[in-house]
N, C-alpha and C positions, 0 to 999 in steps of 0.2 A: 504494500500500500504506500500512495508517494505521500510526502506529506499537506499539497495543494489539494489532492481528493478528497479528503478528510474533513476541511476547511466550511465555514459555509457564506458562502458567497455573496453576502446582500452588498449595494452601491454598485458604481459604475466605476468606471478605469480612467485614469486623466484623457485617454485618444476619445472617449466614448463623449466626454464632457465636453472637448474642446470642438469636437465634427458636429456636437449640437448646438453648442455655443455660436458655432461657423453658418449653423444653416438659420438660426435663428434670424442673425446679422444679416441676412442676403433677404430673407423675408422679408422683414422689417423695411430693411435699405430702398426694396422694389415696390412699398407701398407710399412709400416717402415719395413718389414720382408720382405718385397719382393725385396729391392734392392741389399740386398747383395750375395742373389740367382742369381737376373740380374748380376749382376756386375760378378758374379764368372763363368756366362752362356758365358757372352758374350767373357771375356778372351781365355774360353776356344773354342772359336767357334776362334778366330783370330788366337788359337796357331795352332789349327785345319787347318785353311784355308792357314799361311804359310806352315804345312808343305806339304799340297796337292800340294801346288804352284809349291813349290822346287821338288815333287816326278815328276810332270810334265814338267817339264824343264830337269828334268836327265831322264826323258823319253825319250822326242824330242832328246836330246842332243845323247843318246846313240843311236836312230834308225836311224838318219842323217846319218852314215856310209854305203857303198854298204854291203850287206847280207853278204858276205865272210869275209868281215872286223868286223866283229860282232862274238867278240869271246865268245862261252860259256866258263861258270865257268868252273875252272879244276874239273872233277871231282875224289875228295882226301877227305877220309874221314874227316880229318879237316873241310870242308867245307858243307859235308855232313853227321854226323855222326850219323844221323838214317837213314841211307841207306845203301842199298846191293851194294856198288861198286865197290868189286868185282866180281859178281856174272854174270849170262846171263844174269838178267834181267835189271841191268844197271840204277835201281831210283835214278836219280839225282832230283829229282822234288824238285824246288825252292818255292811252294808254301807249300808243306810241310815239311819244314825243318826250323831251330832257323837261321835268317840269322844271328846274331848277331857275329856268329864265321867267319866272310866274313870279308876283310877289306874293310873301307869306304871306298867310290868313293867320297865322298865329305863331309866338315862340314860346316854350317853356321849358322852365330849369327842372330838373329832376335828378336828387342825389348830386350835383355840382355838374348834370353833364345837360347840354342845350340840346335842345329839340325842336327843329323848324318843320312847320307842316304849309303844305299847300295845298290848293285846291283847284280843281280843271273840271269846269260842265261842258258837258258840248248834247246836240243833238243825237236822237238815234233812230235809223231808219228802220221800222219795224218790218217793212216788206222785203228787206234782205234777209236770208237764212243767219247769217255770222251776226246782224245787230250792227250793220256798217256804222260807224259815228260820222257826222258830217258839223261841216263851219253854221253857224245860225242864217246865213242871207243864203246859204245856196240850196237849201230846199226848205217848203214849207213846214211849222212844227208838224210834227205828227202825233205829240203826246208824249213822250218819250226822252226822257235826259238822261245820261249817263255823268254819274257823279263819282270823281277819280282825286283820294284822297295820297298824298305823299306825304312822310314823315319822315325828317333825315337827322343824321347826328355823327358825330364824330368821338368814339370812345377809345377805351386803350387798345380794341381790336383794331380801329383806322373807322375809315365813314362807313358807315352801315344807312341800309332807309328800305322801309315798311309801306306796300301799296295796300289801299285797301278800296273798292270800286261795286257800284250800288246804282242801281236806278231806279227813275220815279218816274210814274203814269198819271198822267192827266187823267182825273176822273169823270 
């Protein structure tokens, strides 16, 4: 009989201590990488979720008025300058266009960071399948406005900006 068989064995061995000490440190090390990913997600999810807030408030706020009171954007190539406005066919379309040449309807501060929002009405031809948008003088109303809300900002990800777009029926 040796004299180790005899023995009774309870604890661990310094190699057994140190390879769990070691995997402990790598755990740990690679969860430490994960917060400042969270932390920079979650920022941007709040910068996010004010400006949907604010785009939806100057939504409400703008369709509150009777349909007549709801004036489209002029349309003036300043406001539209990749569009035919003078032409027949009259694309004022506010979802394809830089709003950023628009002046704001509104700014606010939120948490230290700025929020500009604009606003673009234009007409909508309901007899087209897509919902063509057209300039106000180049075809009769039809009842129909499309209202195209932008909210822009600049946080620690760089500029970010939130569309949000709604239309109203003449009743």
């Amino acid at each position: 009989m040796s004299p180790v068989s005899g023995r009774n064995h309870r604890g661990v061995t310094l190699v057994e201590l140190l390879a769990a000490v070691a995997l402990v440190v790598m755990v740990v090390s690679s969860l430490t990488f994960l917060f400042p990913t969270s932390s920079k997600a979650i920022t941007i999810n709040r910068q996010r979720l004010a400006a949907t807030e604010a785009a939806q408030n100057l939504m409400l706020e703008t369709k509150k008025p009777p349909y007549a009171l709801i004036n489209p954007t002029p349309a003036v190539g300043a406001y539209f300058p990749n569009s035919n406005t003078g032409g027949s066919e009259g694309n004022c379309d506010c979802n394809q266009e830089d709003l950023s040449t628009q002046p704001p309807a509104a700014t606010s501060v939120v948490n230290g960071i700025a929020y500009t929002l604009r606003v673009c009405i234009n007409f909508v031809d309901p007899a087209s399948v897509t919902f063509k948008s057209f300039c106000p003088n180049a075809f009769p109303d039809a009842g129909i406005k499309t209202i195209h809300v932008r909210v822009t900002w600049n946080g620690p990800p760089g500029a970010s900006y939130v569309d949000l777009t709604s239309k109203v029926a003449k009743l």
